[in-house]
N, C-alpha and C positions, 0 to 999 in steps of 0.2 A: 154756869160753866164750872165745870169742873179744876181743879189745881193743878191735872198735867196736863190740858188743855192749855190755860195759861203761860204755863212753863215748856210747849212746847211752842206756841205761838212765837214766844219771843225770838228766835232763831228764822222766823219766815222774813223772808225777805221779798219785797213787795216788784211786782213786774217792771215798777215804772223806775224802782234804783238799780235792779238790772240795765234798762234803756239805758239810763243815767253813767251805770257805771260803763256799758259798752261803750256809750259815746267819746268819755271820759279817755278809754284806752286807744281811740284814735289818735290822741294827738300826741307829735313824737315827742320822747322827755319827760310831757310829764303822766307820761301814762306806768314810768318807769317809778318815777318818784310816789304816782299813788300805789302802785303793788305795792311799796315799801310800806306805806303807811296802813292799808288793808289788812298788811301780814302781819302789822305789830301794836298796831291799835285798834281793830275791827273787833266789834263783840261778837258776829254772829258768825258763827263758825264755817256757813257756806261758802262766807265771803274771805275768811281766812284760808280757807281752804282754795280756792278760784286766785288769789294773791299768789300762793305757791307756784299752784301750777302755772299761772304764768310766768313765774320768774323764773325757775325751772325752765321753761318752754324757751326763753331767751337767751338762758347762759348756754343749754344745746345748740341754738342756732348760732351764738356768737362764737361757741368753740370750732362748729361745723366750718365756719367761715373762714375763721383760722385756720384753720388744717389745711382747706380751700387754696390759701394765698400760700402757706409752707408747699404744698404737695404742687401745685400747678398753676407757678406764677406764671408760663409763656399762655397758657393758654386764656387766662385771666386779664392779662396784658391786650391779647389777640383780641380779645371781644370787647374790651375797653374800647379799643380806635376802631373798631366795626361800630356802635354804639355813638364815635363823635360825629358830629358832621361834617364832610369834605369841604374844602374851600368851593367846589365848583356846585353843590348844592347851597351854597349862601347868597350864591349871584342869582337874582331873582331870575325863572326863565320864563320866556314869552307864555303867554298865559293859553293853556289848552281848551277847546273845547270839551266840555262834557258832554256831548252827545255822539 
């Protein structure tokens, strides 16, 4: 093997620490805490770089959001209580057929 062979290898990142890491970014919190630690402790640059953008990707959506509740809270509001559920859907109703 050659010596940029070696030296490039070291930055591959293997399919199954992708899985790994996707899985990883399911879960809510700490998917937040591992971007942290990917963007400042990661050696391999892919993965430094995938930290980014998703933190990036989150501070957009969190500003989006914001703006969301500044610009149009009635409407925000409105879909809240569409979204709860009514006292008279809590009252079990007679049970329908499905046929």
């Amino acid at each position: 093997m050659s010596h940029a062979y070696r030296k490039g290898s070291r930055n591959r990142i293997s399919m199954w620490n992708w899985l790994g890491t996707l899985a990883l970014m399911l879960i809510p919190g700490v998917n937040i805490i591992a971007l942290f630690l990917f963007l400042f402790l990661g050696k391999a640059q892919p993965k430094r770089s995938f930290a980014l953008a998703g933190l990036l990707l989150i501070a957009i959506l969190a500003i989006l959001t914001l703006l969301a509740f500044i610009f149009f809270p009635a409407q925000l509001l409105k879909f809240a209580e569409d979204l709860r559920p009514s006292a008279e859907s809590l009252v079990s109703p007679s049970p329908t057929p499905f046929f």
